[in-house]
C-alpha positions in Angstrom: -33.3 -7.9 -30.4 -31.1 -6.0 -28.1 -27.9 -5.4 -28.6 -24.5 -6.8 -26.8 -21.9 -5.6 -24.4 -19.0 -7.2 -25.1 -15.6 -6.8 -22.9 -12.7 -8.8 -21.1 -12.2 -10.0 -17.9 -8.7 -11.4 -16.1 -9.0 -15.0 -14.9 -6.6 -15.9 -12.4 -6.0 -18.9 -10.8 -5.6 -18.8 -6.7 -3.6 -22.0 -6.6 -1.6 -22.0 -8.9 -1.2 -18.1 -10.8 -2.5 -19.4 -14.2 -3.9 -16.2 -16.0 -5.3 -14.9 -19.1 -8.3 -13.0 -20.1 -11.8 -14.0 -21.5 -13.8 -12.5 -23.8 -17.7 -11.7 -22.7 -20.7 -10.6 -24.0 -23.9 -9.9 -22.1 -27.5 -8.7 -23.5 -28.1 -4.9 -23.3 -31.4 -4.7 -22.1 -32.0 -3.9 -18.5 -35.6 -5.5 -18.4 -34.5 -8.9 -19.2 -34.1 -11.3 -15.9 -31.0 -12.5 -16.6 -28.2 -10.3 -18.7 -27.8 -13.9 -21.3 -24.2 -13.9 -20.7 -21.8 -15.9 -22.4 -18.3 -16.2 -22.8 -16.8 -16.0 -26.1 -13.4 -17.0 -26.1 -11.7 -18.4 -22.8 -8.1 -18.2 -22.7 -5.8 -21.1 -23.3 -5.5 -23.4 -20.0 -9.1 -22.8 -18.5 -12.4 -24.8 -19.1 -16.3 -24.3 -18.8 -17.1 -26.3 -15.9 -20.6 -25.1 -15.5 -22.0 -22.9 -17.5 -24.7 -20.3 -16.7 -26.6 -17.5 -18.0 -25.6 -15.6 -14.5 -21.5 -14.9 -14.5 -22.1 -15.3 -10.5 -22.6 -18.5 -11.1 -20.8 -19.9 -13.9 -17.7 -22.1 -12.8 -14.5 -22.3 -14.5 -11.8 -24.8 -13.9 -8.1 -24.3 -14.6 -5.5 -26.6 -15.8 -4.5 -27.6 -12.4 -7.5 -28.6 -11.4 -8.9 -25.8 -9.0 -12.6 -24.4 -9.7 -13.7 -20.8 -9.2 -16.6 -18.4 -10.3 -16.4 -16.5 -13.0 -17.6 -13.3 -11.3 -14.8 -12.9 -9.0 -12.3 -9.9 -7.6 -10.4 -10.0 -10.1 -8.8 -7.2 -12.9 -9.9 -6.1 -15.8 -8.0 -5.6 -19.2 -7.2 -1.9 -19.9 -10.7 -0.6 -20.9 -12.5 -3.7 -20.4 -14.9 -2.9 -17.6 -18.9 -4.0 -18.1 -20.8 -1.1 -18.0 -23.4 -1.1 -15.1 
């Protein structure tokens, strides 16, 4: 079993500035096809909408409504970036 990369990622709304960070992890093992990603703990005010093993496509909605991808341009907490 391969071990995980764990780190956080900003989430920030683009209607209506709602942010906070979520914690990740993804598998460590380049020859799988997808990295197994899941999202630990999503801050307080945003939802799973549809989840994915791809964070290019897993949707998040916010508390106002408005959907977005979790693999967006977005910022990272201090020493938070995935290793690639």
């Amino acid at each position: 079993m391969a071990a995980r990369d764990r780190y956080s990622r900003k989430l920030e709304c683009s209607q209506c500035g709602h942010s906070g960070y979520a914690e990740v992890s993804e598998d460590d093992d380049p020859r799988r096809k997808t990295p197994g990603f899941l999202v630990d703990d999503m801050p307080i005010g945003f939802v799973t909408e549809f989840a994915s093993n791809d964070p290019r496509k897993y949707m998040i909605r916010c508390r106002c409504g408005h959907k977005f991808r979790f693999e967006q341009k977005t910022v990272y907490a201090p020493g938070g970036e995935p290793r690639r």
